[in-house]
N, C-alpha and C positions, 0 to 999 in steps of 0.2 A: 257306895251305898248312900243312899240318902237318909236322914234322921229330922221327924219332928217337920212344919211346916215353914221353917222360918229360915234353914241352913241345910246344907251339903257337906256331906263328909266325905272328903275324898283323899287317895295315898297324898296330895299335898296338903292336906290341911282340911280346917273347914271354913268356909265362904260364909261369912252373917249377910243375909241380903235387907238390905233397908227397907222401912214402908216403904211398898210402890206410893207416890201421888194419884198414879194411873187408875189404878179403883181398890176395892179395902181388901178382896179377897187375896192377900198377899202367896197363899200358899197354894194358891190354882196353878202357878205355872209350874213350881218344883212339883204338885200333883201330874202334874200331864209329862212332863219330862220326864218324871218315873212311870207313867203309865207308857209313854215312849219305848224306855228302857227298857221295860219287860217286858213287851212286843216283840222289840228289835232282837231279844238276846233271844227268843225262842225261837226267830225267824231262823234267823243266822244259824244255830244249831243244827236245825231240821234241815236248811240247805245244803250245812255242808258235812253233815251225817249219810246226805243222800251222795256223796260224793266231788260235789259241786267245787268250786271254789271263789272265795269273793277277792278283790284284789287291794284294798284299801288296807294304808299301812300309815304309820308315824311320818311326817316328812315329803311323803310325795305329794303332796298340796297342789296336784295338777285340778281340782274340783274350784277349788279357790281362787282361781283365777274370774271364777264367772262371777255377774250378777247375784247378790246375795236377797232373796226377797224373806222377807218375816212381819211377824207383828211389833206393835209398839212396845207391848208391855216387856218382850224377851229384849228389847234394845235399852229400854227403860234400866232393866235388872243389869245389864254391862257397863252402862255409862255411870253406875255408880259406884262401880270396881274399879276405875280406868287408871294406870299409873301415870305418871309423866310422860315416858317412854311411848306408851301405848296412845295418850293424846293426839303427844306431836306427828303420830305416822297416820292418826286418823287426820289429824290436820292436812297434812302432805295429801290424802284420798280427796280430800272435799276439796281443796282448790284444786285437783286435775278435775275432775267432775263440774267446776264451776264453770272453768275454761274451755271445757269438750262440750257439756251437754245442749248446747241451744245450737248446735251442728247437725243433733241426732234429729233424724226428720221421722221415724217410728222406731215402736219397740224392736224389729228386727235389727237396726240401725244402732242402738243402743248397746244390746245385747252384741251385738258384733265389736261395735269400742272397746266396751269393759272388757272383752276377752283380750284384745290386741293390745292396747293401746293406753289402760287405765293403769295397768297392774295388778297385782296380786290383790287380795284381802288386806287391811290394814293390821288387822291382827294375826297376823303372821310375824315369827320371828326370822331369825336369816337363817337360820337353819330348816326354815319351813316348816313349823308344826305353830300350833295353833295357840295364842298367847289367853285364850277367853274357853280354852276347851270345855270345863264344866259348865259354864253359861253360854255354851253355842245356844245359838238359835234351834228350832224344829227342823225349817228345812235344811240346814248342814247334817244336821244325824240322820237326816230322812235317806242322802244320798249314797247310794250304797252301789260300788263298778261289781261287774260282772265281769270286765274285762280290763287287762292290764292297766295300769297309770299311765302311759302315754298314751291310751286313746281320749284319757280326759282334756287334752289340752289340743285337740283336731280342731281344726274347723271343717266342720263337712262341706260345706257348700263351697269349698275349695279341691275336694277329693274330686278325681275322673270319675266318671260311670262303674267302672272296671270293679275300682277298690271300693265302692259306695256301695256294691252288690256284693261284692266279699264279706266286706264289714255285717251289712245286714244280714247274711244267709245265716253269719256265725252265731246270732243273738239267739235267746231264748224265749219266744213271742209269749210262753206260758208266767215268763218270768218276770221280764221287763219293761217299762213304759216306754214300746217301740215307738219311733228308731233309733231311741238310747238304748244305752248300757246297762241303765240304773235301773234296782229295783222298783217295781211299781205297789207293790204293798205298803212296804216303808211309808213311801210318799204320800200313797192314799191315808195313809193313818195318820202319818204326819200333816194332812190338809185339814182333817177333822179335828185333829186337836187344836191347828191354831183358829179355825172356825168358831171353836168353844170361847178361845181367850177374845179374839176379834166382838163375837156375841154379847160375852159378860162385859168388856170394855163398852159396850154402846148403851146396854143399859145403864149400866154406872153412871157413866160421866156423858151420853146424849150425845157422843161422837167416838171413832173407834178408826183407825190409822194403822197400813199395813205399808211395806212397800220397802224401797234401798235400806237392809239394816243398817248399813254403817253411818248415811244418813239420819237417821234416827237418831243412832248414839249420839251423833255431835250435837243436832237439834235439844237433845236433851240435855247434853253437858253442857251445852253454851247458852243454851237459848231460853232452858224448861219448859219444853213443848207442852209437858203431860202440864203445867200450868194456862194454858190456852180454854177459852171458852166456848169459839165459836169459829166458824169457816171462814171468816172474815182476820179474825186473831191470828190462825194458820197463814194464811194466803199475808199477811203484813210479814210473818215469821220467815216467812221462805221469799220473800221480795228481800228484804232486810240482810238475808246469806246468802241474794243470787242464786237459791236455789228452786226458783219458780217453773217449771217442769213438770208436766203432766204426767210422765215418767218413768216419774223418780220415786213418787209417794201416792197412795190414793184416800183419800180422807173420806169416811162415810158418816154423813149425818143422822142424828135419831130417826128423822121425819123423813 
């Protein structure tokens, strides 16, 4: 349950979140992650009242393995929780990223690395559950399987024709954002709300940043992105950590 616009009460505890830098309306993102949550819990009900079932559990962290895309401000609100622990394995994330990424020739190419070749989420523990659960991002809660945890970790464009047509026949076109697995409600709801945060960040602060969360985090733990002025401040920022990639992040200006 959440309480008040400044904190999260949840079975561990509750999380005080700091001024965002990012813009003043500090309780817009815990407002949209509850409005998330009470989306999501009445989806899910209705789904699986209608007999349905969903397949995401504690631990199997096969979704985690992908590209993580979000807004600034939900990276903002993690990088200032971040323990030791939790640094040094985002650390570990961003120099494989620094090392791999000027290889990736597009986003398909990308998208293909991070799944094979980067590793998991950095916020993952070794038991595989999620070290930042309450302050996930949107699009992690967005993601919702329809179908067991090891389809989350396929690569399809490695499957025969055969099983590619199996796979698809199984889906539920009424349900999913085919030729995934994944709920396509969720997401949609989940794209509007980070539209809202993305919106409000450009009017505020006359620039507004989406793109690699975990990047994000670090930019902002190491760097203080959200103290940056101008596209030119950004673009020295991300020369500065080798992490200059069109990519990786997308920076929208006011104008």
């Amino acid at each position: 349950m959440r309480q008040g616009p400044e904190k999260i009460t949840l079975s561990q505890g509750t999380i005080k979140l700091p001024e965002f830098r990012v813009f003043s309306k500090v309780g817009l993102l815990l407002k949209e992650h509850h409005q998330f949550s009470s989306f999501a819990d009445a989806w899910i009900s209705s789904y699986i009242d209608s007999g349905k079932q969903l397949y995401c559990r504690d631990n199997c962290s096969g979704c985690c393995h992908l590209a993580v895309h979000a807004t600034f401000p939900e990276a903002v609100a993690v990088a200032s929780e971040l323990s030791t622990q939790q640094t040094a394995a985002l650390a570990g994330y961003v120099e494989r990223i620094k090392n791999a990424h000027k290889d990736w020739g597009n986003l398909k190419s990308y998208l293909k690395e991070h799944r094979q070749k980067l590793g998991p989420c950095p916020f993952l523990n070794q038991k595989g559950s999620c070290t930042i659960y309450p302050l996930r991002p949107l699009t992690c809660r967005a993601l919702l399987s329809t179908r067991p945890a090891a389809w989350c970790t396929v690569d399809f464009s490695e499957l025969n024709n055969w099983d590619k047509q199996a796979y698809e026949s199984s889906l539920d076109r009424q349900v999913v954002a085919w030729p995934t697995h994944y709920v396509a409600e969720t997401q949609d709801f989940g794209q509007q709300l980070e539209k809202t945060l993305l919106e409000t960040m450009q009017r505020e602060k006359g620039w507004a940043l989406s793109g690699n969360f975990a990047i994000m985090v670090w930019l902002e733990k190491t760097g203080r992105l959200s103290e940056v002025t101008s596209k030119d401040e950004f673009q020295e920022l991300l020369a500065t950590n080798e992490l200059n990639s069109n990519l990786l992040l997308d920076f929208i200006n006011h104008n």
